[in-house]
N, C-alpha and C positions, 0 to 999 in steps of 0.2 A: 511386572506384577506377578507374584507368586502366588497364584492363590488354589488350592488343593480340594477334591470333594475327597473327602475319605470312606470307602464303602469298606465295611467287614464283608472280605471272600473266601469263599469256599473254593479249593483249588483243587478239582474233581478232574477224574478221568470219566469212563465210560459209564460209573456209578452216579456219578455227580450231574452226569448227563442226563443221566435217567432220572433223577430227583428231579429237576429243573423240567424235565418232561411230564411229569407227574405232575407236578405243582400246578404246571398251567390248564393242566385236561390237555394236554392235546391226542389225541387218539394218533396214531402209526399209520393212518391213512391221510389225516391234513398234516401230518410231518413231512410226508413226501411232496408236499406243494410247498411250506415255508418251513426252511431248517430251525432248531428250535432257536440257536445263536442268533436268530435275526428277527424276534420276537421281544415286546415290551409286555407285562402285566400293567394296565391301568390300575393303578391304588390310591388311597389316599393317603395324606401323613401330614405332617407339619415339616416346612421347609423356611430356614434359614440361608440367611444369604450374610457374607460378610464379605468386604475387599482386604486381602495381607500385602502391604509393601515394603519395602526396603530400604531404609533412609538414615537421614543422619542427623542424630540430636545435637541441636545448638540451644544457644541462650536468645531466649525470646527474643531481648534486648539486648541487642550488642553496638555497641560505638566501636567501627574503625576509621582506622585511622591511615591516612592517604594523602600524601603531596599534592599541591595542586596547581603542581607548576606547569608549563610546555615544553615538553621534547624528556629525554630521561637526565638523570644523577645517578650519584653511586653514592650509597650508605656510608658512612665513615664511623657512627654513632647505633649502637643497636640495644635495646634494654634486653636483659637476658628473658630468655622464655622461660614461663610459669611464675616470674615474680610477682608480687603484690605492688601496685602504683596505685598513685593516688593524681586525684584531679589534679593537674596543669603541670606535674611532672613531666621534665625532657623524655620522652621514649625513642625519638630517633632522629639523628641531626645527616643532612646529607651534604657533598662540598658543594660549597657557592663559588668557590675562585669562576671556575668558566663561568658561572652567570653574572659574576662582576665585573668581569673582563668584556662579556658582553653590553653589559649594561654602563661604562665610559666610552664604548664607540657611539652608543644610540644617543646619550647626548650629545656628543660632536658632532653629529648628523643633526639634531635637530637645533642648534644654534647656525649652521647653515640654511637647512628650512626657513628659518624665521627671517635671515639677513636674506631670505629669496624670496620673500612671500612680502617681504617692505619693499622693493623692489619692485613687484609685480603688483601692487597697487598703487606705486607709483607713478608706473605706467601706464594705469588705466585711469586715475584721473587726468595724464594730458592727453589720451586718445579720447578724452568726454570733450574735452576743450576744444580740442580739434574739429572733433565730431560739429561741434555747435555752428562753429567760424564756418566749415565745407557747408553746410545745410544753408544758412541766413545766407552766404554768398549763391546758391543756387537759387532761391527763394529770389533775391533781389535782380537774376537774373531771367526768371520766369517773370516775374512783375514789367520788367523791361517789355520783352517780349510781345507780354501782352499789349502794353499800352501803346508801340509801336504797330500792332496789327489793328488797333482801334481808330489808332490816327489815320491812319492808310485809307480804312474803310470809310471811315467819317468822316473824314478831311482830305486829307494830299487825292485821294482817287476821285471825288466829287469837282475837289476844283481841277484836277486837270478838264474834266471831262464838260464843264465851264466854260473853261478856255477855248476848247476846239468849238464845244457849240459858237461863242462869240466870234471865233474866226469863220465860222461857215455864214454866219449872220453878215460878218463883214464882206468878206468875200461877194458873198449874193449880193449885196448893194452897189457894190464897187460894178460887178457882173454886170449888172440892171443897168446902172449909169452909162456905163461903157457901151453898153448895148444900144440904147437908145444914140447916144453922140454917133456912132457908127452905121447905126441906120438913118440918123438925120443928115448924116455926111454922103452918103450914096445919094440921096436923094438930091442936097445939093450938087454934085458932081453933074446929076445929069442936066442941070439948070445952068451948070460949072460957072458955079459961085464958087466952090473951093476945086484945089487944085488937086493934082493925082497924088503929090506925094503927104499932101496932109489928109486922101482919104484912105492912103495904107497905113499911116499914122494911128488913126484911127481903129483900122481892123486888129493891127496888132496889138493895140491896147485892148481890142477888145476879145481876141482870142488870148492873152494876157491872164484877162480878169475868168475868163471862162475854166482857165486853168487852174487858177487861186481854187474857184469854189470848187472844183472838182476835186481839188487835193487837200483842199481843207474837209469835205465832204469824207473824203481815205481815210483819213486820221483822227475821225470818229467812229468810223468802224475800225480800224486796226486799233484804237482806245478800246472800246467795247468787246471786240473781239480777241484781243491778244495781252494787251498792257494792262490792263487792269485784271481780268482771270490769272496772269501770272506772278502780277502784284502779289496779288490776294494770297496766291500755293506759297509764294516767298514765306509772305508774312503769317502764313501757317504752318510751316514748316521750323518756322523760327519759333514759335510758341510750341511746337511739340517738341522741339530738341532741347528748347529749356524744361520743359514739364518731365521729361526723361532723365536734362540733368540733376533736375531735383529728386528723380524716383531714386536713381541712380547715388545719388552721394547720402539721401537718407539708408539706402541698401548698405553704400560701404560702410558708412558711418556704425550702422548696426554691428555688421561682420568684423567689423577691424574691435569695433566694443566686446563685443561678445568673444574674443579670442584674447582679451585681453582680461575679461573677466572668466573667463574656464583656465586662464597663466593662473590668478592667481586661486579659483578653486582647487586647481591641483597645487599646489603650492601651500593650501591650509589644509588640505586632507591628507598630504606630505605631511605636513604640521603633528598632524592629530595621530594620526598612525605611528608613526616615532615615539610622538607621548604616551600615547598606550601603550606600546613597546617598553618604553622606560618605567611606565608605570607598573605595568605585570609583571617586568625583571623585576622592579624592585617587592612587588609582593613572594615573586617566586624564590629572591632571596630571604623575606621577610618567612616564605612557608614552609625553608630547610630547615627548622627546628621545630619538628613534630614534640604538641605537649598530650598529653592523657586526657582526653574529654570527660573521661569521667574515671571513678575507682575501679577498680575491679585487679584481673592476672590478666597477661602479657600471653599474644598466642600470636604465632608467626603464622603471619598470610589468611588467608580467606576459609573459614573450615568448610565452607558448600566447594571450595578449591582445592583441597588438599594436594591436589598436581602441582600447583605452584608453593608451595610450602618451604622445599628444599634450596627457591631460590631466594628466601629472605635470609642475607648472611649479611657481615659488616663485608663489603667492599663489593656488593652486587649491584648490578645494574639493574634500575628501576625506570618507571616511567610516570607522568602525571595519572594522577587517580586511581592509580593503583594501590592497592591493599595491603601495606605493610603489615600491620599487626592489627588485632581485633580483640576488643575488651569487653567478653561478654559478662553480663549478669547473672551469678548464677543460682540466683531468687526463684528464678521462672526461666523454665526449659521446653523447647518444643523438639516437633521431629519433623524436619522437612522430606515430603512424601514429593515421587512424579507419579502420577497415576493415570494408565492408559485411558485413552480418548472414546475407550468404549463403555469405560465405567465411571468417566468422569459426573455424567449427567445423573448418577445416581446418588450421589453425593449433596447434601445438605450442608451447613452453616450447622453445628450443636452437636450431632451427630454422634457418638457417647465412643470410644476407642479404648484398646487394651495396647502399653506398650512394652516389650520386653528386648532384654540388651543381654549380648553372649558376655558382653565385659562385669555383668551381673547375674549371675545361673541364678536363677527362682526370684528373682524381681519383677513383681507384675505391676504395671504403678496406669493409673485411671489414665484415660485425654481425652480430651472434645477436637473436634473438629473446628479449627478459627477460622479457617481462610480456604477461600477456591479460587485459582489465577480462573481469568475471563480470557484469558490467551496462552497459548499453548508453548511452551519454551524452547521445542525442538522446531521452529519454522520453515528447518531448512532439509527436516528429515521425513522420509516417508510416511514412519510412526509416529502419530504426535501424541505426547503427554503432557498433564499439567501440573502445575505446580501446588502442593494441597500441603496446608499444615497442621498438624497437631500438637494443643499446648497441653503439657500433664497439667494434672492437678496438683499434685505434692512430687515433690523430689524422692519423696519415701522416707526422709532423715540423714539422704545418703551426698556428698558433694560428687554433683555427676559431672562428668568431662565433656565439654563440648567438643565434635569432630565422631564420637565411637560411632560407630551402625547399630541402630535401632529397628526393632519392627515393629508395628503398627497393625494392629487388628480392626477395623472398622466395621460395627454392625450398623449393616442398611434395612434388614426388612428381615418381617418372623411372622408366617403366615403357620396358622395353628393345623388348619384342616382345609385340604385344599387335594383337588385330581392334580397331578401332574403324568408326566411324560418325557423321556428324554428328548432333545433337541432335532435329534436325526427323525424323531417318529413323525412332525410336521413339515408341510412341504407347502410353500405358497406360490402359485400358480394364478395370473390371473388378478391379483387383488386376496383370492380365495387360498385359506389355509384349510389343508387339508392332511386326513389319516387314511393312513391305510390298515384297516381290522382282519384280522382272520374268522371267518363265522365258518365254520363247519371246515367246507372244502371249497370256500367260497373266500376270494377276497376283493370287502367290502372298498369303495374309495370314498369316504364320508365327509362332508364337510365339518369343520371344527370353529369355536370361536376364541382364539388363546388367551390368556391374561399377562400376569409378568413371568419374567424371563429370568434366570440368570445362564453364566455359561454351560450349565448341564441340563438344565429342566427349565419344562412350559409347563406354565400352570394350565388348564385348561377351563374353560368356562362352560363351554358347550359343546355336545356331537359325541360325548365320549362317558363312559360308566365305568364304574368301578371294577373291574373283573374283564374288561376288553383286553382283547390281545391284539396288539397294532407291529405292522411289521416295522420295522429299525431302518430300512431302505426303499427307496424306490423303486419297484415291480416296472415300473413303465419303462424303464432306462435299457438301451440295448444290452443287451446279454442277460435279463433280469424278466423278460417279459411273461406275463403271465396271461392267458387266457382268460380264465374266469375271474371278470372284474368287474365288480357292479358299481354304480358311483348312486350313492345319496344325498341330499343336499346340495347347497351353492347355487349360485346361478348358472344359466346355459352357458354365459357366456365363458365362467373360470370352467366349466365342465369341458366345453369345445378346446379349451386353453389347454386342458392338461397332456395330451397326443402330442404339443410340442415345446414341452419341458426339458428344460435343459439338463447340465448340471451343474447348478451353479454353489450346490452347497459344497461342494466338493472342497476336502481342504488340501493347502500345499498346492502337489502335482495333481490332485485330480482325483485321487485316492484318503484315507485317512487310515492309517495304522496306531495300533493301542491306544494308550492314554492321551489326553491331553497334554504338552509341556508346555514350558516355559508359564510365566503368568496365567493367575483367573483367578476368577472369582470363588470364595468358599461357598461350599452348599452343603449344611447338614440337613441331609434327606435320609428317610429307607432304603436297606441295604440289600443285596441278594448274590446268592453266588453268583461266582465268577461264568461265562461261557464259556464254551470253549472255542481255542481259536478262529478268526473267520477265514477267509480264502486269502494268502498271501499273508496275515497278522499276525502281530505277535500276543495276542490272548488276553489273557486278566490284565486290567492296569494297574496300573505303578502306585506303588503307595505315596508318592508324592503328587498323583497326580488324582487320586482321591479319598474321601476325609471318612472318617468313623462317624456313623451314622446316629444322632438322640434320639429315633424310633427304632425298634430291634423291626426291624422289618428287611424281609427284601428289596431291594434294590435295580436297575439295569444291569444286564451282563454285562461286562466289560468283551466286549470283542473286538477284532482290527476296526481302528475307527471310532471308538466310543465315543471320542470328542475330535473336533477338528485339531488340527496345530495349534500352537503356542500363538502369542503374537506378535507386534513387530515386523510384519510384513509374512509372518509363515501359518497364521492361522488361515481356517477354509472359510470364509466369508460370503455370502453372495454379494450381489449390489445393490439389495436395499436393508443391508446394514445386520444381517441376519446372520446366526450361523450354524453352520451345515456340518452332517456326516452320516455315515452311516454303519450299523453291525454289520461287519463282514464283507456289505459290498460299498460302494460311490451312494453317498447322499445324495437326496430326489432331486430331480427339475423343482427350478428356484429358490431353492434353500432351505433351510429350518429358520426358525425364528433367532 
């Protein structure tokens, strides 16, 4: 942004000195506390403020026109620049061979797809088949399982254990019988009614039967205790290995399905991706014959692009969506503006602008303000700028060229009667803005309350009168220090703050030398000679770097430092967004506004 204060100066030596020492009162005894070059007169006047940028008139509305194929082509067809075309006329044909060459392999791939994707669902209805037969065959083997562990439990285990009681029953009786014949046999023996060998007869039947019940007696407990608990783990065992083969063959069942269904999901999305393929080749062949969206001239390439301009020729290589030619309207004309990120916020929607074109000497033609980008276009740069447009209002009669460089005057604000102050003369410390006044042989540190800004003057609201004289610099700063310094106003707490100010108005290196450059903002304020040079500076600033003044009034000296740097990363800024400098020496601890 270029934007200029222009002060009418007076370019004085040791005369001009004296004038400017006069003017202010300062008597030759507080000269030798503050030099005169590092002094502000407080005045009032009326200050304007305007933003100048530098941009490029297009057509409001413009239709281009852009391939919108994938991957690049090469032009073979080009409408000559500057002709007249009208709606649905050819403007620019690009070669299809390689994308029709493309576009007979992606069907032969996808008539494969297809014979693989019939296939792959073929195979997944007999893995469902399968699926069914594995499971019912496990199912019928669980059911087994079961009913065999039922029978055991119910049945087969109950009657064995039937059995051995009925044999221990029998036994015992057999036992008792035995018993008794063998003790009725002893007895006859000693009467010897019976003889010896039928009374061992006898015993040994009856140790015989003593052994039955005894081992039939075993075999109720080895029942109870062994044959039937192992039954039992058998026939549990047997139910869990079927309950598994059923978990077991519903798992495969799933797994072998499910592999058989993701055959053939890859196998339809094969499908689909090919046809798409085929489908966009054939748009992309359908979009190599660029027509005219609407009437208008023929303008190669992008005008916000003009870098790319020289590569729109018949045999160039191009790419999708890129901007072959642009058919602007040239009904309604605007100026596309970037406008730094520190004036963007000053900027309105209606905003009333002047714009003038070197490709037109003495053409000043009206514009409003349409548009503010809400994001900044450079994101990837230190500086950011936005994007701002302004639409004339009349052409002026004249058929204007989109692409030439335009500038754009934008007025934001016009206060009639108002104190101001140069930028360097406040210093915020603390929360608290503050001045530094010369009263006699005395300098004052007073608090101040500011109002608006632009890049050369604080309007001032409060702390400050007409006819003060405030120094340009910060006394506090090493090599600057002064003695007698009395502080007025503010709280304790910005007061206690000020002993450890920094320098953060400082532009550039640390320093501020002459004018302003690069971009800013206009200021038509009261003008005044020039100072003379500060310590190190180069003296009156630069006529581009300030404007001729609508009050005949005096103005700030210009001395090293008037204003910080340019911007773009070279102005003196503090960090809360403020900016800094100072006459002749380093702007204060924490900045200027």
């Amino acid at each position: 942004m270029k934007a200029s204060i222009i002060v009418a100066m007076l370019l004085v030596t040791g005369a001009g000195s004296a004038w400017w020492f006069g003017l202010d009162g300062t008597s030759s005894e507080s000269a030798s506390i503050v030099p005169d070059d590092g002094l502000f007169t407080v005045r009032r006047g009326p200050l304007n403020i305007t933003i100048t940028e530098n941009g490029t008139l297009v057509a409001k509305e413009s239709a281009k026109v852009a391939p919108t194929l994938r991957g690049d082509s090469k032009i073979v067809f080009l409408a000559e620049e500057g002709s007249q075309v009208e709606e649905g006329e050819v403007v620019v044909e690009l070669d299809a061979d390689p994308t029709k060459e493309q576009l007979e392999s992606r069907e032969l791939e996808v008539v494969k797809a297809q014979a693989d994707l019939d296939t792959a669902k073929t195979e997944l209805e007999i893995q469902e088949g399968d699926n069914v037969a594995a499971i019912e065959k496990a199912k019928v083997a669980l059911e087994k399982a079961n009913m065999e562990h039922e029978r055991y439990l119910e049945g087969d285990a109950p009657k064995q254990r039937r059995e051995l009681q009925i044999a221990i029953e029998e036994a015992r009786i057999n036992f008792t019988k035995r018993e008794k014949v063998y003790n009725d046999s002893l007895k006859l023996r000693e009467k010897d009614y019976v003889t010896q060998s039928q009374l061992e007869e006898d015993r040994i039947a009856y140790e015989q039967s003593k052994v039955k019940l005894q081992g039939a007696e075993r075999d109720l407990e080895l029942f109870d205790q062994y044959t039937f608990p192992m039954g039992k783990v058998d026939k549990d065992v047997a139910v869990s290995d079927a309950e598994r083969g059923l978990d077991t063959a519903e798992k495969r069942a799933q797994s072998q399905l499910r592999q058989k269904q993701v055959a053939v999901e890859q196998f339809e999305q094969r499908l689909q991706k090919l046809s798409k393929q085929v489908e966009d080749l054939e748009k992309d062949i359908e979009g190599m014959t660029l027509r005219a969206p609407s009437p208008g001239i023929v303008i190669y390439g992008d005008p916000r692009r003009s870098w790319w301009r020289q590569d729109i020729r018949v045999g160039a290589e191009i790419w999708g969506n890129q901007t072959i030619l642009t058919i602007p309207d040239l009904r309604v004309m605007q100026v596309n503006l970037q406008v730094h990120e520190a004036d963007v916020s000053k900027l309105v929607q209606g905003l009333s602008a002047k714009v003038t074109m070197d490709t037109y000497p003495g053409l000043v033609l009206d514009g409003e303000v349409t548009k503010i980008a809400a994001l900044s276009s450079d994101n990837d740069q230190e500086v950011k700028k936005f994007d701002v447009e302004v639409t004339l209002a009349t052409t002026g009669g004249i058929e204007l060229r989109p692409g030439i460089s335009a500038k754009a005057e934008i007025f934001i604000e016009s206060k009639d009667d108002v104190l101001y102050v140069p930028l360097q003369c406040a210093f915020l410390e603390e929360g608290q803005h503050w001045a530094y006044v010369l009263e006699g042989n005395t300098i004052v540190k007073r608090a101040i309350q500011p109002g608006s800004t632009n890049e050369s003057y604080l309007e001032v609201l409060d702390g400050l009168v007409e006819g003060d004289r405030v120094l340009l610099y910060n006394p506090q700063l090493p090599g600057q220090e002064h003695s007698d310094i009395r502080t007025e106003g503010g709280s304790e707490q910005a007061v206690d703050g000020a002993s450890e100010a920094g320098d953060g108005a400082t532009g550039g290196d640390g320093t501020t030398s002459g004018a302003a450059s690069g971009d800013a903002t206009t200021v038509d304020a009261p003008s005044t000679a020039a100072g003379t040079p500060a310590e190190g500076g180069e003296g009156a600033a630069t006529a581009d770097a300030l404007a001729v003044p609508k009050a005949e009034a005096p103005a700030a000296p210009a001395g090293d430092g008037a204003r910080p740097g340019g911007r773009d990363g070279k102005g003196g800024r503090d960090g809360g967004g403020h900016r800094g400098g100072g006459a002749g020496r380093p702007a204060g601890s924490g900045g200027s506004p």
